[in-house]
Structures are given as C-alpha cells and as structure tokens.
C-alpha positions as CSV (number, residue, x, y, z in Angstrom):
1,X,0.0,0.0,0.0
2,X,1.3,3.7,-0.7
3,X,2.3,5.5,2.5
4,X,2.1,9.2,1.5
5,X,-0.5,11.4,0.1
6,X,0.2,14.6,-1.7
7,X,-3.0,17.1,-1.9
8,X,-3.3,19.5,-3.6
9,X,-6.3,22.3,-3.3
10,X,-6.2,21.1,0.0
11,X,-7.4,24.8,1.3
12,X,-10.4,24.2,-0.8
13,X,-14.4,23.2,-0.4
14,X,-13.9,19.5,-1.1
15,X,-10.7,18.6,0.6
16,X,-12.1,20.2,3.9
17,X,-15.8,18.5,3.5
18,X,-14.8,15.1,2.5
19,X,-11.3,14.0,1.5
20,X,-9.7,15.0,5.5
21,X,-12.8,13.4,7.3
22,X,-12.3,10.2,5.2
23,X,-8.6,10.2,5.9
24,X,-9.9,10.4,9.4
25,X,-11.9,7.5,9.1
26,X,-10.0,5.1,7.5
27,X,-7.1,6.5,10.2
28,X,-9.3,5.9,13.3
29,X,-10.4,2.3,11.7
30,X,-6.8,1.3,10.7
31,X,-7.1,0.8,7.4
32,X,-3.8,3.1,6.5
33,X,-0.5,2.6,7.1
34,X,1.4,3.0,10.7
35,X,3.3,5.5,8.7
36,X,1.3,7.3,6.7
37,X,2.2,11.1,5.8
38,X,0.0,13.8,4.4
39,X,1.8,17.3,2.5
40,X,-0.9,19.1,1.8
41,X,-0.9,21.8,-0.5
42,X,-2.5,25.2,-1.9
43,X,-1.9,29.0,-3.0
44,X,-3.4,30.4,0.4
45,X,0.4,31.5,2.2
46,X,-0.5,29.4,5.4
47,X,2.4,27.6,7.5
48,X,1.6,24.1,9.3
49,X,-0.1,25.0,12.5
50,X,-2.3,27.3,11.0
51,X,-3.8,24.9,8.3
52,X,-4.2,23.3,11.6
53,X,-6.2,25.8,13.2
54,X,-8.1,25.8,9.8
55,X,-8.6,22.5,9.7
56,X,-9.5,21.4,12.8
57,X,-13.3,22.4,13.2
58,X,-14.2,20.9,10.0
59,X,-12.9,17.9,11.2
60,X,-14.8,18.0,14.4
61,X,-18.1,19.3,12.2
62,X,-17.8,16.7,9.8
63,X,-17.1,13.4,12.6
64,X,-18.6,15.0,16.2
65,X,-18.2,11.4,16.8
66,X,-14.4,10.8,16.4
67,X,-12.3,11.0,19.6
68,X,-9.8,14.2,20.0
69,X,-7.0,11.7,20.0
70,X,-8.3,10.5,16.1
71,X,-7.9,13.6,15.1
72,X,-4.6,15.3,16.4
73,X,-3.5,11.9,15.3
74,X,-4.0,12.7,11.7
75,X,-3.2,16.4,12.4
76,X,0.2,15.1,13.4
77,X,0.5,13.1,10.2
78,X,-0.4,16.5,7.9
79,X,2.0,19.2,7.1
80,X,1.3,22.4,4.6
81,X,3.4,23.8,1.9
82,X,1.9,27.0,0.0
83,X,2.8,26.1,-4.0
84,X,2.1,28.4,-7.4
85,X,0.5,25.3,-9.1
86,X,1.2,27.4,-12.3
87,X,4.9,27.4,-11.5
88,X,6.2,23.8,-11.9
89,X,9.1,24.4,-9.8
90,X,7.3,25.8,-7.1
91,X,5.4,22.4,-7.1
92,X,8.8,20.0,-7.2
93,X,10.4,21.6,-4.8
94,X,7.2,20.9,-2.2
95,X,7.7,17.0,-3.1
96,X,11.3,16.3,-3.9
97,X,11.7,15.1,-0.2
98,X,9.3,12.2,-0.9
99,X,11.3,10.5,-3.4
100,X,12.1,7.7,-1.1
101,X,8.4,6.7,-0.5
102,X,5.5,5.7,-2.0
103,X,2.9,8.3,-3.1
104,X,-0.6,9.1,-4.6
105,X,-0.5,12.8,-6.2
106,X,-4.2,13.9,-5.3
107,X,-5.3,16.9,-7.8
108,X,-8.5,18.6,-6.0
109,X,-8.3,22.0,-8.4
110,X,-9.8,22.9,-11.6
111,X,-8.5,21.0,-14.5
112,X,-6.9,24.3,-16.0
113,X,-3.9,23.6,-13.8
114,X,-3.6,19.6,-14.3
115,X,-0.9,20.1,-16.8
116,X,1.6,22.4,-15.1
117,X,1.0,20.6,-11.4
118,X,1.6,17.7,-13.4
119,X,5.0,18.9,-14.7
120,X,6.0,19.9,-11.2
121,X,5.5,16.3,-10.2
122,X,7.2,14.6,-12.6
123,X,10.4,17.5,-12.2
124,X,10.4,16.3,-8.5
125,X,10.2,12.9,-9.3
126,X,6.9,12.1,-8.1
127,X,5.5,10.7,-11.2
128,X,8.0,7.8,-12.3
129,X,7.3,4.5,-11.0
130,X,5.7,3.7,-8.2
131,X,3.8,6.6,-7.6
132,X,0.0,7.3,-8.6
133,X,-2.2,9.9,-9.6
134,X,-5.6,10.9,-8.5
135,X,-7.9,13.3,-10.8
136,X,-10.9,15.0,-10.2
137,X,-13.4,15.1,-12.4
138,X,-14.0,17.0,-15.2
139,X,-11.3,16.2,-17.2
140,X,-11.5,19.0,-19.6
141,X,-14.7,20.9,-20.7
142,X,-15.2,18.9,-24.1
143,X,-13.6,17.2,-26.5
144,X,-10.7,19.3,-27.1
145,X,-9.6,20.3,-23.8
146,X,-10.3,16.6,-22.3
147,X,-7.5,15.6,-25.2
148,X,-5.1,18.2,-24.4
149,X,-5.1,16.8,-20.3
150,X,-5.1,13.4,-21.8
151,X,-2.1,13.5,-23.9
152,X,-0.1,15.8,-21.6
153,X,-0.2,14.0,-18.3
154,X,0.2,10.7,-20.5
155,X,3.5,12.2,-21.7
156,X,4.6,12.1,-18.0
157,X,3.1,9.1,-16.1
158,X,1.8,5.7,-17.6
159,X,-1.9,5.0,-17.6
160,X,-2.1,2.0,-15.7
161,X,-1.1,4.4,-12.6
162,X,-3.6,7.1,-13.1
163,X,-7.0,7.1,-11.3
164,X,-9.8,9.2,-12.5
165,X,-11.9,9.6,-10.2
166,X,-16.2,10.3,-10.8
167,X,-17.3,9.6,-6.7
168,X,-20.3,8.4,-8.2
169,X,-18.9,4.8,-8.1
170,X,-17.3,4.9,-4.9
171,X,-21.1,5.3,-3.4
172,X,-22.2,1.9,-2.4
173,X,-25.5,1.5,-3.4
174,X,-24.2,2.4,-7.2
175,X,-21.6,-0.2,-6.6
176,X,-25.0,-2.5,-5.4
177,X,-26.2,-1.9,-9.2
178,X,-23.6,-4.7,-10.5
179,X,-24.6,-7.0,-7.5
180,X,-27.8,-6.8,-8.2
181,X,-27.7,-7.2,-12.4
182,X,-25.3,-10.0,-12.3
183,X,-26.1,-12.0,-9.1
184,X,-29.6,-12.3,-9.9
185,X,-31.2,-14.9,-12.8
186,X,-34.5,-12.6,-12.5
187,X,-33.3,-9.8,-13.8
188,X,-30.4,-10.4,-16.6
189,X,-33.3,-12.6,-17.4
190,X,-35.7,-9.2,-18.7
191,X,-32.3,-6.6,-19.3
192,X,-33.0,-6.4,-22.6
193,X,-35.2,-4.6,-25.5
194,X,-37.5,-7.5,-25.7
195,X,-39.1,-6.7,-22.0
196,X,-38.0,-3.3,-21.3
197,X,-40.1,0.2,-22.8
198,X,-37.8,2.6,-21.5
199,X,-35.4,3.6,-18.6
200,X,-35.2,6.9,-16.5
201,X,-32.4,8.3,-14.8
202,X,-32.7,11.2,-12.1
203,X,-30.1,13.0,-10.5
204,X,-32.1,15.7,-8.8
205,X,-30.3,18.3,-6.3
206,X,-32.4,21.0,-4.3
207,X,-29.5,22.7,-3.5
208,X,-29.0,26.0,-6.5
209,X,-25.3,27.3,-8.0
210,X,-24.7,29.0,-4.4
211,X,-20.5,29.2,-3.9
212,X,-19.5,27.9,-7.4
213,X,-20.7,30.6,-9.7
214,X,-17.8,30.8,-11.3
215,X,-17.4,27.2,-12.5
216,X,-20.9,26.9,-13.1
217,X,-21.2,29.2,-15.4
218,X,-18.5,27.5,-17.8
219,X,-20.1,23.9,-17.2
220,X,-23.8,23.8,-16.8
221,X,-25.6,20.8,-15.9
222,X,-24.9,18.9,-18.9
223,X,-20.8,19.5,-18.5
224,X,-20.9,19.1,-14.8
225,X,-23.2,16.2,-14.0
226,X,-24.6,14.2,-17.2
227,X,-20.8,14.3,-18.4
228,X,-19.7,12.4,-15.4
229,X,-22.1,11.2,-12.8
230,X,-25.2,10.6,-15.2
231,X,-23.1,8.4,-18.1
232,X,-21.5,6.4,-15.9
233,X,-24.6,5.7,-13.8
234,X,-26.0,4.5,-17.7
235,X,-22.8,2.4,-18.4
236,X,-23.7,0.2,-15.4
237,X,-27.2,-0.1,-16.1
238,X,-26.8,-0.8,-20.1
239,X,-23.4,-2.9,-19.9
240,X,-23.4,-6.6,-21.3
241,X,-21.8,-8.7,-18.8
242,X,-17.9,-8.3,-17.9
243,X,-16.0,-11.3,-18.3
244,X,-14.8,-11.1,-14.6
245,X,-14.5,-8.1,-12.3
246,X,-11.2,-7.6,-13.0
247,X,-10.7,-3.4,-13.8
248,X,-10.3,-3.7,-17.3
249,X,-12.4,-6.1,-17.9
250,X,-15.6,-3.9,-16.5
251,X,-13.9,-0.5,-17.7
252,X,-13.8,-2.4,-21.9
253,X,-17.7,-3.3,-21.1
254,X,-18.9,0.7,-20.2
255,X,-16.5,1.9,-23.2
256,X,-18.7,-0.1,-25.8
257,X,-22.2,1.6,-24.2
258,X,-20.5,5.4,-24.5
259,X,-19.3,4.2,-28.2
260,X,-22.6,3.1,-28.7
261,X,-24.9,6.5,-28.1
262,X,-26.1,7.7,-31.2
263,X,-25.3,11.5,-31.2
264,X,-28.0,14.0,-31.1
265,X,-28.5,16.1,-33.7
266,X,-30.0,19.3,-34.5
267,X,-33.3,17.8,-36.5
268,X,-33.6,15.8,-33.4
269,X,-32.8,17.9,-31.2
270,X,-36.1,19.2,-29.2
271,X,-38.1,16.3,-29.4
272,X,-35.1,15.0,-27.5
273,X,-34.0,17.2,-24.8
274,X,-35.1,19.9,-23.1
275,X,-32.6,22.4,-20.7
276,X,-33.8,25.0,-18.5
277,X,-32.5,27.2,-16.0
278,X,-34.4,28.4,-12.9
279,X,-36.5,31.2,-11.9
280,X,-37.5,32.5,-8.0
281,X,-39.6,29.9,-6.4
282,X,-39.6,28.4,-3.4
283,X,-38.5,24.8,-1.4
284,X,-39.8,23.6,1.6
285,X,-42.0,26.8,2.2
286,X,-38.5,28.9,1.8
287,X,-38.0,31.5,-0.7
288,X,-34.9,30.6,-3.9
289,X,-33.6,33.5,-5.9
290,X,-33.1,33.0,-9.5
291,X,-30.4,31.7,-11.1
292,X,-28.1,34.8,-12.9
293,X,-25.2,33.7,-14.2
294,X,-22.3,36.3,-16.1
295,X,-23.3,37.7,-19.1
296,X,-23.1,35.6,-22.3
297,X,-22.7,32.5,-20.1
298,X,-25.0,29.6,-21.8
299,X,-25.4,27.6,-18.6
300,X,-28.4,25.9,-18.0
301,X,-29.1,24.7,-14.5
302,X,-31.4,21.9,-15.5
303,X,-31.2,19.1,-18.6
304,X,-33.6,16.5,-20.0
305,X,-31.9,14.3,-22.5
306,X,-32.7,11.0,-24.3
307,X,-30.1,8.7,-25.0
308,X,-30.1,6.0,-27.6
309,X,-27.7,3.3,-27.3
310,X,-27.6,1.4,-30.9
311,X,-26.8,-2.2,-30.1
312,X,-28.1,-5.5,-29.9
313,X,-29.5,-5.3,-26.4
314,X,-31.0,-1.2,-26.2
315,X,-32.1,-0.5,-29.6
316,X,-35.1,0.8,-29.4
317,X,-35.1,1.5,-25.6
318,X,-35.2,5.2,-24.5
319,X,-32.7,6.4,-22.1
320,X,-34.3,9.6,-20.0
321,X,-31.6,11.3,-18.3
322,X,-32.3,14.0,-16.2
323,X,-30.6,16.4,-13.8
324,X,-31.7,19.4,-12.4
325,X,-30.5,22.0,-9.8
326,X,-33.4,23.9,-7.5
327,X,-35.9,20.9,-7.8
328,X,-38.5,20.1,-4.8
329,X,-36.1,17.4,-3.5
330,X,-32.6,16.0,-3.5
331,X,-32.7,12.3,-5.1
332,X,-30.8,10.1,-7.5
333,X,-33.2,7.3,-8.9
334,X,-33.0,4.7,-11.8
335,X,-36.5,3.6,-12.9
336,X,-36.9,0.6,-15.4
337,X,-40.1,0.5,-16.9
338,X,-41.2,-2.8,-18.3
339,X,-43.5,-3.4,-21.8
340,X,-47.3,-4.1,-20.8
341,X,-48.0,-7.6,-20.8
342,X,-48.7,-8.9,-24.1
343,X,-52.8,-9.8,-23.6
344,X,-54.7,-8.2,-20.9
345,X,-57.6,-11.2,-19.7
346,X,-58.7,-8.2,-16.6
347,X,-62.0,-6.2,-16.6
348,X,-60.6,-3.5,-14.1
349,X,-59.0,-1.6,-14.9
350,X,-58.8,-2.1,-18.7
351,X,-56.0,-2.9,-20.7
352,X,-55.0,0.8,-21.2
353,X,-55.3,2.0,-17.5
354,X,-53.3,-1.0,-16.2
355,X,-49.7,-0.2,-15.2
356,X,-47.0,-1.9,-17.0
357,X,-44.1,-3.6,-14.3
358,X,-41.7,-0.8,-13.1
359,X,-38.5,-1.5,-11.1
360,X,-36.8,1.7,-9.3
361,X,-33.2,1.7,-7.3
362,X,-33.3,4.9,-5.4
363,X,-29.8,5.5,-5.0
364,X,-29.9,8.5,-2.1
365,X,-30.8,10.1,0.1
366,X,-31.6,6.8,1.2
367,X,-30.9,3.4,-0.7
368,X,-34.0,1.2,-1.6
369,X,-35.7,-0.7,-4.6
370,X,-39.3,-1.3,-5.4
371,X,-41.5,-3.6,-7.6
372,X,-44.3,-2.2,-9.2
373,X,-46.6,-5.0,-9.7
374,X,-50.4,-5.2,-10.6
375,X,-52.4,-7.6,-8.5
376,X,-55.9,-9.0,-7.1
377,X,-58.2,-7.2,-5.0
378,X,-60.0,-10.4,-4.7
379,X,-63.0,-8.9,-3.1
380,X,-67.0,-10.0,-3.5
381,X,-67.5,-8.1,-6.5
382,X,-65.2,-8.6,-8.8
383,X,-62.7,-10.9,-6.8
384,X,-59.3,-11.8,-9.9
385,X,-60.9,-9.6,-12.3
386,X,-60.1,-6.3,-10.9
387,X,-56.8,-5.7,-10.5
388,X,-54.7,-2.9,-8.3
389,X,-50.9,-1.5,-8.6
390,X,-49.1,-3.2,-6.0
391,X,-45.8,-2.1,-4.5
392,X,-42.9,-4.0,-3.3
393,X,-40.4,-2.9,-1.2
394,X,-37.2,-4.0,-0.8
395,X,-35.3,-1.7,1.9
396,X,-31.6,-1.7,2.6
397,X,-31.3,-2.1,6.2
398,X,-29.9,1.3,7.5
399,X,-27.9,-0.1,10.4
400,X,-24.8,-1.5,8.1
401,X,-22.0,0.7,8.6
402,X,-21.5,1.9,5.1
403,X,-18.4,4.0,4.0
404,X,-18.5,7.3,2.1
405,X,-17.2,7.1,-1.3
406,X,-13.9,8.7,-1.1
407,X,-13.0,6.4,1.7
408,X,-13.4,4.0,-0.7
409,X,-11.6,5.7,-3.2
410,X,-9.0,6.7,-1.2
411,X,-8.3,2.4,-0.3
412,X,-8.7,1.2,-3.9
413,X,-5.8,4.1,-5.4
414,X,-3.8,2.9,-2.1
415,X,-3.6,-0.7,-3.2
416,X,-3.7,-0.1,-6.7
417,X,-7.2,-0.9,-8.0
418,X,-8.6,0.3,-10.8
419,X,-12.3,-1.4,-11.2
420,X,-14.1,2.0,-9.5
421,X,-12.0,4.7,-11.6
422,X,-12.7,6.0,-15.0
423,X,-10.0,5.0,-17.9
424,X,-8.6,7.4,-20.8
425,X,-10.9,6.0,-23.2
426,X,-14.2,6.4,-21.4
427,X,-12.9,10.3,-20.9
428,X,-12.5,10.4,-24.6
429,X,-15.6,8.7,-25.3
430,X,-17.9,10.4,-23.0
431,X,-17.1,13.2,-24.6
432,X,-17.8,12.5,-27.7
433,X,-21.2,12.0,-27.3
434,X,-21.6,15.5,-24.6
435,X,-20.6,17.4,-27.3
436,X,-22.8,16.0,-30.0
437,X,-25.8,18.1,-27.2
438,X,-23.8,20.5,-27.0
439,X,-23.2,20.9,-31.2
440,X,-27.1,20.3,-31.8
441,X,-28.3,22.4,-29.0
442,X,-26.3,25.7,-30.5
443,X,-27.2,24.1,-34.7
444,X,-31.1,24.0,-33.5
445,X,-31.0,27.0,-31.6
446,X,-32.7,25.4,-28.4
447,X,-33.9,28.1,-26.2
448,X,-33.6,28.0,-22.9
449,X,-36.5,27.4,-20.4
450,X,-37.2,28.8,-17.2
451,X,-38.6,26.9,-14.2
452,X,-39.0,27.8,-10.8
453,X,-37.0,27.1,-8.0
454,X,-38.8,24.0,-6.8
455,X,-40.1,22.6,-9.3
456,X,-39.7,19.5,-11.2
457,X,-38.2,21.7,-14.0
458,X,-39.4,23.1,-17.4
459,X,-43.0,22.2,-18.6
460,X,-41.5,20.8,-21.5
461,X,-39.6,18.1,-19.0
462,X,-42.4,15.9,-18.2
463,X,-41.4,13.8,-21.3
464,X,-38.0,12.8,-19.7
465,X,-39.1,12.5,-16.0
466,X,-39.9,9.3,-14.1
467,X,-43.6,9.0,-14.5
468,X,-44.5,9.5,-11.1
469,X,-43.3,12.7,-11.2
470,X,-44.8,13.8,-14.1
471,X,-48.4,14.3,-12.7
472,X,-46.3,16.2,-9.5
473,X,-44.7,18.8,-12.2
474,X,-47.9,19.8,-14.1
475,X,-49.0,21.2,-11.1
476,X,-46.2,22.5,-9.6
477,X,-44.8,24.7,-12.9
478,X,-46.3,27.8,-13.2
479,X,-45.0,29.0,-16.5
C-alpha cells in the first residue's frame, strides 16, 4: 500500500468536507499505514499550524463522533506547503523530499492547472514509478480540452497508474447496481429490449449554484453532472456482462455503451432534450432566488436528455436522463419500466389503464428498490378480475455501517485498484457524445426554459421525468 499522500487544493471546499474526514476514518479504523504522511498543499500562504487551526473544526463538524485523539493523530500526520501550481518548480520543490516513499498525487483543483502541477511532479520525481495519480473530475470541458489533459499528463506518467476519479462509483449503493444485475437470474433474465419500454435516470439536487458561480457558469448541468455522474450511472445499467471483475475487464464493457450512443443532432434535437434554467420559487415553504449567471454565459441549470444506445441489447429503448439543480427534493433514482403484458384477460382496470411492471433503485438520500406489480383485490364483487398497482419494497437495512465514497476511493488508489475509476478511453468517449448536445443544441437554436426554484423543471420536461413525477410537475410549474 502507498504511504504518502500529496494534496493538492487542500485549502479548498472538497478537501475540507470530505477528503480529511475520510482520511480520518480510514485512520481511526486502521485501514492506512502506521506511517502514513499527508503534505498538503495550496496558493493560500499558510504555514503548518495554521492549516491546523483551519482545519480542525471541519474535522470535528464533519465526525462530532471521532475522539480528540483521532484527530490530532492525523493532524500530526499533515504538514502544509503554499505552492504556485502554475509554477512547476514551485510544485517540485514541495515534493522532492518524498522521493524515497511511495505516493498518490491527489489533484483537488480545476482541471486548468492539471498540466503544469503535473510537470512539477514529474520535475520532483513524483510521477515515475511507483507513484499514482488521483484526478478529479472533469477532465477537460469537451472534447478538445479533455484531449489536451489526456495526452499531456500521458506524456509524463503511464496509464495504468492514473485514477480518475467520478465519486459516483465509490457510493455503495451504485456499486450494489452490479450485484444486483449480475447476481440475480431474474433480472439479466428481462435486461433487454425484448421486455423493457424505456429507462429513466434522475439526479435531482435542491441545493442552487450557491458558492460555485464561477465554474458553473463554464459547465452547466450537462458538463458538470450528465458528463460524469449521469453516463457512468447508464454504463452500469446498459453494460453486457464483464468477463470477470477484474478493472479492465468492466472498464472495456462501459466503453462499448459510451461508443454506442447515437449523437444528437439538430433535426432531433427538441423532441429529444429539453434544458432550462431556474427562476425564483420556493422549497420547503423557503423563498430561492433566480439563477443569474455572467453575461453571455449559456449555462443551463437543469437538462432533459434522451439517449439512444444502438446495439443488440437497447435498440429501441429510451434512455431519460435528467438532472436538475433547484428541484423540490434532493434524489438520484434509476427507474426501469417494463413493456405491458402482451394480452390483458382483466376487466378493471382495462388494458390501457393498467400499469405496466416498473422497477426503481433509489440510489440517495436513502438506498432502496421497489416492484411495481399489478395484483388482485380479490373482493366479492369482482374478486381476480379487478386488478390494483401493488408495491414492493425492498429496503436496505440502515444499520450497516457503510463508508462514504472517497473512503473507498482513497483504499482502492492505495492498493492499486482500478475497477471503480474512469479510464482514458471512457474520458474520450464520453465526450464525444456530450458534445454532439452540445453541437445540436447551439445548430437548432434550443432556447432556454425557465422553471422555478422548486419545481420539477421546465413544462417541456415531463417527457423525460420518471412518471410518477410527471403528474407532480404539471401542477407545480407555473410558467
């Protein structure tokens, strides 16, 4: 296992919310080494004790419930160096001193300064062999850019010891999506065209733009979530079976789905997706301000998009994907909706009012998966011939002591494994296939709709939202 991290952005929002607490996790549970090391790293012109001092409450926020000696025993394992990460020396002269030990090179900063802190690890040596990489996502902001990164930092350190990270896969219940495709006969049995209508997939956030403005309005919500979170979410639900769970073998397996997406284009391209950016409104009785990003910014906040994947398995299938910022609730959700059944022998309801099957994994807040069925009232009347939705619920038991995802993360870089990381080729291919949106979106001149804070987005979006929600936005959009 690698004994020394070196973080940079370590100042910043994400390193102070989640990478320190889950050092301090897997620290207090044993899981690093006896001599593990931490040089952390940023612009702000802080010496040791005072990163300290800075980091110390969010510690105690973020884990009331680890002991005072947990966490000045990872204090005592962190000291701070101030770097230019556009000055490569300034970066290898911070990290020459760990040539003699095993590191992971953890880049939490935009991706505008990947290739220069890149060339200040490999001028202090900590990119040859054995060290690592770690990469926040995005890598790039389309095509172009994502190539430039690729190449460069390719140049400098082999593949097989970068890990690009999406902490979308380190989340256990996406993880649980595998276990529960391949470990069960019942459903590989239906994954297919034949018995599936179409598939939805929500990533909803109630939370607006608030404190990243500035990257926001460069990204969107297509860049910033479908890109990453949203595609890779579809690579596990539409990927044939790997030929063992070895990395590569899953990583070739989510490559052919991205490879297969048939680009939007402009004819296309508002019968199939729909982007939107909100208005005031209000969640959970409290007013939201609009969105107002810079002038001559194009982000949208919210995006309804319907991918087609042309193989063997999907064609045919609609793919929903959705993501939204300022809607009524936070939730990430997969819903597989099944093809009616093929004669209808019922009175009640009739063949058009019954529901087809539906199966939804709700991902978070909370992890669970239900069974929409139809089934018997069997009462005096009409007894088998009248028929109600029925719902079954299959709850993950909340007791299990389940990790956060860069904990996860943070173990599988450590020893080397690649199965939860995203390789060069799915960058590249991911890509691809944003920027066909992106191309048909400016070709068709797609306006952009406004919703209001709370809502369930545009009125236009009710043809890419789970149908359940459907009814919900109708009444909630005002516009």
């Amino acid at each position: 296992m690698h004994d020394t991290l070196l973080l940079f952005g370590a100042t910043g929002d994400l390193a102070q919310r989640y990478l320190f607490p889950s050092l301090l996790r897997l620290l207090g549970d044993g899981l690093l080494p006896e001599d593990f090391r931490v040089r952390a790293m940023a612009l702000s012109p802080h010496d040791t004790e005072k990163f300290h001092d800075i980091l110390r409450p969010r510690l105690e926020q973020a884990l009331p419930q680890a002991s005072r000696d947990d966490v000045n025993n990872l204090l005592d394992r962190i000291d701070y160096r101030s770097v230019d990460l556009r000055n490569p020396e300034s970066i290898a002269e911070a990290v020459r001193e760990f040539n003699n030990r095993r590191c992971v090179s953890y880049l939490s900063i935009p991706p505008g300064l990947y290739i220069s802190t890149c060339q200040g690890l490999a001028l202090g040596g900590a990119l040859s062999a054995p060290h690592r990489l770690m990469l926040e996502k995005p890598i790039g902001s389309d095509s172009a850019s994502a190539e430039e990164i690729l190449q460069s930092i390719g140049a400098l350190i082999d593949e097989d010891r970068v890990f690009r990270i999406d902490h979308y896969l380190g989340k256990a219940a996406v993880q649980n999506l595998m276990a529960l495709r391949f470990g069960n006969t019942l459903l590989e049995a239906v994954w297919n065209r034949n018995y599936i209508e179409s598939v939805h997939i929500l990533v909803a956030e109630s939370d607006g733009v608030d404190g990243r403005d500035s990257y926001y309005s460069r990204s969107g919500a297509m860049r910033d979530m479908v890109q990453s979170h949203i595609l890779q979410l579809l690579c596990l639900v539409a990927m044939e079976p790997p030929a063992s769970l070895e990395a590569d073998r899953i990583r070739d397996e989510k490559v052919k789905v991205l490879r297969a997406l048939r680009p939007l284009d402009a004819a296309h391209a508002a019968r199939d997706s729909v982007r939107g950016r909100y208005v005031a409104g209000t969640i959970d009785g409290q007013p939201a301000q609009a969105y107002q990003p810079p002038e001559g910014s194009e982000a949208e906040t919210f995006v309804g998009v319907t991918a087609r994947i042309d193989n063997w398995r999907w064609a045919g299938v609609p793919f929903h994907l959705v993501t939204g910022k300022r809607l009524p609730e936070r939730t990430t959700r997969i819903e597989v909706n099944l093809k009616p059944v093929t004669h209808w022998l019922f009175e009640r309801p009739d063949r058009h009012a019954a529901q087809p099957n539906r199966l939804t994994f709700q991902l978070q807040p909370q992890e669970n998966i239900q069974l929409g069925l139809m089934s018997s009232l069997a009462g005096p009347e009409w007894g088998a011939l009248e028929l109600q939705p029925l719902e079954l619920e299959l709850s993950v038991p909340t007791g299990l002591h389940r990790r956060i995802a860069y904990e996860r993360l943070f173990l599988d870089a450590f020893n080397g494994n690649h199965a939860l990381f995203v390789r060069d080729d799915e960058v590249r291919a991911a890509w691809a296939w944003i920027d066909s949106v992106s191309d048909a979106w400016k070709a068709a001149d797609l306006p952009m709709q406004p919703y209001p804070a709370g809502s369930w987005g545009p009125q236009q979006s009710h043809e890419f939202l789970p149908e359940a929600l459907v009814a919900e936005n109708r009444v909630e959009t005002g516009l």
